[in-house]
C-alpha positions as CSV (number, residue, x, y, z in Angstrom):
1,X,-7.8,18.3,-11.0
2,X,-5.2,16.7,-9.4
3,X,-2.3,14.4,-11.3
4,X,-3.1,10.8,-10.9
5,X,-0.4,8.0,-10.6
6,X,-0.8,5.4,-12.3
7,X,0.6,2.1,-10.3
8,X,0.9,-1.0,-11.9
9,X,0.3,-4.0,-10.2
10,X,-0.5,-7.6,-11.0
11,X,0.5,-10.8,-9.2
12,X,2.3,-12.5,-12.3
13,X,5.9,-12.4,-12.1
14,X,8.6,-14.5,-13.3
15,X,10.8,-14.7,-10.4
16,X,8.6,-13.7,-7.6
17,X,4.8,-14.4,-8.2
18,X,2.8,-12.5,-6.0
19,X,5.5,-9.9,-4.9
20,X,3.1,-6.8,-4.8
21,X,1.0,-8.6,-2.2
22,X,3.9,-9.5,-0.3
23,X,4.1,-8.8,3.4
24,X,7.1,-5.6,4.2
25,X,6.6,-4.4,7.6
26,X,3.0,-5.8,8.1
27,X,2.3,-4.1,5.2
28,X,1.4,-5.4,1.6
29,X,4.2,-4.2,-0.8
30,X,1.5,-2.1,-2.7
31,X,0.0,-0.1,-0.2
32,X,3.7,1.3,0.4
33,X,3.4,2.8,-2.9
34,X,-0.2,3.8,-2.5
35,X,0.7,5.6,0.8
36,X,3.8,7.6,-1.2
37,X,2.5,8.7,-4.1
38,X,-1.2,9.8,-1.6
39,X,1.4,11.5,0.5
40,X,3.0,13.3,-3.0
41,X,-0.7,14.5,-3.2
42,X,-1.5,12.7,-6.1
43,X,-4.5,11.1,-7.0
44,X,-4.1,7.4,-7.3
45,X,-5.4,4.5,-9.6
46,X,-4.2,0.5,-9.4
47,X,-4.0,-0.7,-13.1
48,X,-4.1,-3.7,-12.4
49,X,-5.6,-6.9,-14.6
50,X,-8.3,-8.8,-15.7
51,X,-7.0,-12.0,-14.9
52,X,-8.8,-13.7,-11.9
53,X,-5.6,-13.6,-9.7
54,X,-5.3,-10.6,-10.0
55,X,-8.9,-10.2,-7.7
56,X,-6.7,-10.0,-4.7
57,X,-5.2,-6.7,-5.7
58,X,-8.8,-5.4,-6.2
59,X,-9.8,-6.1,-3.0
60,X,-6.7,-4.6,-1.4
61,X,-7.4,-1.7,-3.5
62,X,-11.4,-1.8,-1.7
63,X,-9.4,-1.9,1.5
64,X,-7.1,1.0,0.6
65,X,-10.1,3.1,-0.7
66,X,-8.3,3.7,-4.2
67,X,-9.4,2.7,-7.6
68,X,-8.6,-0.3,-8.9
69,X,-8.7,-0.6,-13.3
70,X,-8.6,-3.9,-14.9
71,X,-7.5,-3.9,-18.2
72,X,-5.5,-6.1,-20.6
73,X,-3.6,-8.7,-19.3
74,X,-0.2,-8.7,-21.6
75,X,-0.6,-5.3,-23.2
76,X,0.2,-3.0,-20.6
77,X,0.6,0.0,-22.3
78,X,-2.9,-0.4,-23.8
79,X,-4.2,-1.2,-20.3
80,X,-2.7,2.3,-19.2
81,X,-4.6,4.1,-22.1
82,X,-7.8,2.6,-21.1
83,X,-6.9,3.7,-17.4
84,X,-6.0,6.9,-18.7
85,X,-9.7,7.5,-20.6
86,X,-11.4,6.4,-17.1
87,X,-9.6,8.6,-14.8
88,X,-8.2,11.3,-17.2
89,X,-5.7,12.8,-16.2
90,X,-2.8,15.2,-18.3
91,X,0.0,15.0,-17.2
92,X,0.3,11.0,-16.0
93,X,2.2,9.6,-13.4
94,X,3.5,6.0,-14.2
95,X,4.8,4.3,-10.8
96,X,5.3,0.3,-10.2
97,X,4.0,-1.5,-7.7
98,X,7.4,-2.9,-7.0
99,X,8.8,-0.1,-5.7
100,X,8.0,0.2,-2.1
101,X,10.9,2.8,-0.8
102,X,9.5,5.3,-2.9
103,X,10.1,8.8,-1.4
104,X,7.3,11.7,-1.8
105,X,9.5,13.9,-2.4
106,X,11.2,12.4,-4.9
107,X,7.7,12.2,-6.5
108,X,6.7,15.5,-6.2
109,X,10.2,17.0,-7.9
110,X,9.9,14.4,-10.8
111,X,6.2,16.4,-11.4
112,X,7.2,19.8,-10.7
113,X,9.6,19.0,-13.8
114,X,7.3,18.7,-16.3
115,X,6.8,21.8,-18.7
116,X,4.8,23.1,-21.3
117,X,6.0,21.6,-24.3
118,X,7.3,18.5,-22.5
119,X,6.0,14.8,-23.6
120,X,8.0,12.9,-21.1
121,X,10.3,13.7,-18.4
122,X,11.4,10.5,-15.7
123,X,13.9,10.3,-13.1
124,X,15.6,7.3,-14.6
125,X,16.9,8.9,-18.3
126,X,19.9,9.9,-16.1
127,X,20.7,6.9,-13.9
128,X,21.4,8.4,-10.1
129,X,19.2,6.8,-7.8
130,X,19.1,3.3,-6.1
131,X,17.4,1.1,-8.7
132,X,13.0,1.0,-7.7
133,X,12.8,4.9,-6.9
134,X,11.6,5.2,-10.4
135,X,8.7,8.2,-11.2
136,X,8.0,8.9,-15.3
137,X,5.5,11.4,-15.9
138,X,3.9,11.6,-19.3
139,X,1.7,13.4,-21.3
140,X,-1.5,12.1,-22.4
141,X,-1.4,13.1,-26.1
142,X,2.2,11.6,-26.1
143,X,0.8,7.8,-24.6
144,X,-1.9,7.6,-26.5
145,X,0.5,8.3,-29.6
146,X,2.8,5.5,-28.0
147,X,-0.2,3.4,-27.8
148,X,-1.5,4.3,-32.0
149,X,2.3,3.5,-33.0
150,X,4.5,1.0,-30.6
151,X,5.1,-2.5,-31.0
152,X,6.6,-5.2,-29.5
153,X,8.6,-4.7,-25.9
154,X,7.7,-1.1,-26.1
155,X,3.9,-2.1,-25.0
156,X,5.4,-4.0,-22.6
157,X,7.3,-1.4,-20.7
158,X,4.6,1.3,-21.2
159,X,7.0,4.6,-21.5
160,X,9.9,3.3,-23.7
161,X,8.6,4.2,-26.5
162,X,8.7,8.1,-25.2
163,X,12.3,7.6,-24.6
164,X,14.0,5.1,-26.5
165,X,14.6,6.7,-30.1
166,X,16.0,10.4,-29.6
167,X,13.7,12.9,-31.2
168,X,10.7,10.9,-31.5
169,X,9.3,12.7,-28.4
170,X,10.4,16.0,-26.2
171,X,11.5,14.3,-23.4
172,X,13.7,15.7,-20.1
173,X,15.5,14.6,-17.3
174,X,15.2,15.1,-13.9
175,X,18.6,14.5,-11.8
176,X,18.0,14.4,-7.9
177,X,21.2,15.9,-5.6
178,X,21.8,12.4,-5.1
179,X,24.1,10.0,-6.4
180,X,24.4,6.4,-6.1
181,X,22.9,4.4,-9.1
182,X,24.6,1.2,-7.6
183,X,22.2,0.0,-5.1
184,X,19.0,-1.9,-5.5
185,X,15.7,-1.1,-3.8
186,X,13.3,-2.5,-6.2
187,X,11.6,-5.5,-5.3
188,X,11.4,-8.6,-8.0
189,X,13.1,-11.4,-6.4
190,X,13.3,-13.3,-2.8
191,X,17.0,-11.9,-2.2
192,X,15.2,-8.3,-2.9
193,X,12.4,-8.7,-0.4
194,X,15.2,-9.7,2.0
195,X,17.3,-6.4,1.5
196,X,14.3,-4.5,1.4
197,X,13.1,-6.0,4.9
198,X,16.7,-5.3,6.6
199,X,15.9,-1.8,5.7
200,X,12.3,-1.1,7.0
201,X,13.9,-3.1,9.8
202,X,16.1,0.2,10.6
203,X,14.3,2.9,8.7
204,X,10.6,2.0,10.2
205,X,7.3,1.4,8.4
206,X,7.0,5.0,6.7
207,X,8.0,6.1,3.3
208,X,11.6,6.8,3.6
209,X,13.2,9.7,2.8
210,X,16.2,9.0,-0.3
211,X,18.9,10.2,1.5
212,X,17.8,8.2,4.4
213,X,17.9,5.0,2.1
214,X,21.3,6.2,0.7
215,X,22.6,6.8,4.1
216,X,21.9,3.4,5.3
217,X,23.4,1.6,3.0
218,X,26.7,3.5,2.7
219,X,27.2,2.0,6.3
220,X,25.7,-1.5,5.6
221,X,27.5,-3.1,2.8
222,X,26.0,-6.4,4.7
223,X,22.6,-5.0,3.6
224,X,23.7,-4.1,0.2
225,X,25.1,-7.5,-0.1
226,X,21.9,-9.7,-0.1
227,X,21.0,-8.9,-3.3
228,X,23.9,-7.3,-5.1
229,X,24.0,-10.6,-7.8
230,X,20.6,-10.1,-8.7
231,X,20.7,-8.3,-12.5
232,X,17.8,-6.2,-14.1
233,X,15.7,-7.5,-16.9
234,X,16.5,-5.5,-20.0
235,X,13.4,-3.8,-21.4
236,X,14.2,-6.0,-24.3
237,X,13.7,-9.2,-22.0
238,X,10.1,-8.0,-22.5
C-alpha cells in the first residue's frame, strides 16, 4: 500500500477566502499540490469540509480523479482521523493546500525519513526552507493519540501536538542541503498570490524544483519584495 497525503483544503480563510481555488498559471492552487505529491508517488486524499462552500473543492477533486473527504468543519485534526480511518494509511502524509511550489522531491526525502520507532518526523522542526514547502509525516497510532488527548490550537494545526512539548512523542527532523528560511512561497494573502505568480511566470507551470525556487529569488529581490511584510499566523493565532 502506498503512503497517502493528506492535503487540506477548504475555501475559508481569513485573509484570502477562496485561495486554494485560486487561479496560478491556469491552474487552480490545489491541483499544484495534487500534481506534486501524485508525482512523489503518493496516494492522495483532499480533506476537505462539510460546509456547502466547500462543494467546489469536491468537484475539483471529481475533476482531478482524487478523493475528496468531508469531515469536520473547525476540528481539523479530528477531520484528519476520520480521513485517516477511510483511507488508512501508516505512515501519513500531512500537506496544505496552500502550498503550491511544493517540490517531489522534497516530498519524497521528508518520507524516506521516517523510521521504525519514529512518531513524527517534518521538514519544518529545523527551519531551512522558503516558508509553504512544508511535508510532516506522521504515524497513525501517534495522531490518533493526538486526536484522544489535544486541546485547543493543537486541533487546529493537526501535527503540533507531535511536536510542541519535547518528549511527548519521538519525533525527527529532516534538514534539506538547502538554506534559506527567509523567503515566502506559501500562499495566504493577495501579495502572496502575487509573488507566487511572478515565479510560475519564470519557472513555468510544473512543480518546481527547490533549488530552482531558491535560485530565483536570490536574483530577484523585486520578487521577494511583494510580499516580504506579510507575517505568519502563530499556531497559537489558532
Amino acid at each position: 500500500m502506498s503512503v497517502v497525503a493528506f492535503i487540506q483544503a477548504r475555501m475559508a480563510s481569513t485573509r484570502l477566502p477562496g485561495k486554494v481555488l485560486r487561479p496560478l498559471a491556469g491552474r487552480p492552487v490545489l491541483s499544484w499540490v495534487v500534481r506534486a505529491a501524485t508525482e512523489a508517488g503518493c496516494d492522495v486524499v483532499v480533506a476537505t469540509t462539510t460546509d456547502p462552500g466547500d462543494d467546489v473543492v469536491a468537484e475539483l477533486c471529481e475533476r482531478l480523479e482524487v478523493p475528496a473527504f468531508r469531515g469536520h468543519p473547525d476540528d481539523v485534526l479530528r477531520r484528519y482521523v476520520d480521513a485517516l480511518e477511510a483511507h488508512p494509511s501508516d505512515p501519513l502524509v500531512r500537506l496544505t493546500a496552500d502550498c503550491p511550489l511544493l517540490d517531489p522531491a522534497v516530498i519524497v526525502e521528508t518520507v524516506a525519513g521516517f523510521a521504525p520507532g519514529l512518531d513524527y518526523v517534518s521538514n519544518l522542526l529545523v527551519p531551512h526552507l522558503p516558508l509553504g514547502l512544508s511535508v510532516e509525516v506522521a504515524a497513525a497510532a501517534a495522531l490518533r493519540r493526538a486526536d484522544r488527548e489535544a486541546t485547543g490550537v493543537d486541533r487546529v494545526h493537526v501535527t503540533s501536538y507531535l511536536y510542541r512539548e519535547p518528549g511527548r512523542f519521538s519525533t525527527a527532523a529532516v534538514i534539506t542541503d538547502h538554506d534559506a528560511p527567509g523567503y515566502r512561497v506559501t500562499l495566504d494573502t493577495a501579495e502572496d498570490l502575487a509573488a507566487l505568480e511572478a515565479i510560475v511566470a519564470v519557472l513555468g507551470d510544473a512543480p518546481p524544483a527547490v533549488a530552482d525556487v531558491i535560485d530565483l529569488l536570490d536574483h530577484r529581490p523585486d520578487i521577494v519584495a511583494i510580499n516580504a511584510e506579510v507575517r505568519q499566523k502563530a499556531i497559537e493565532d489558532g
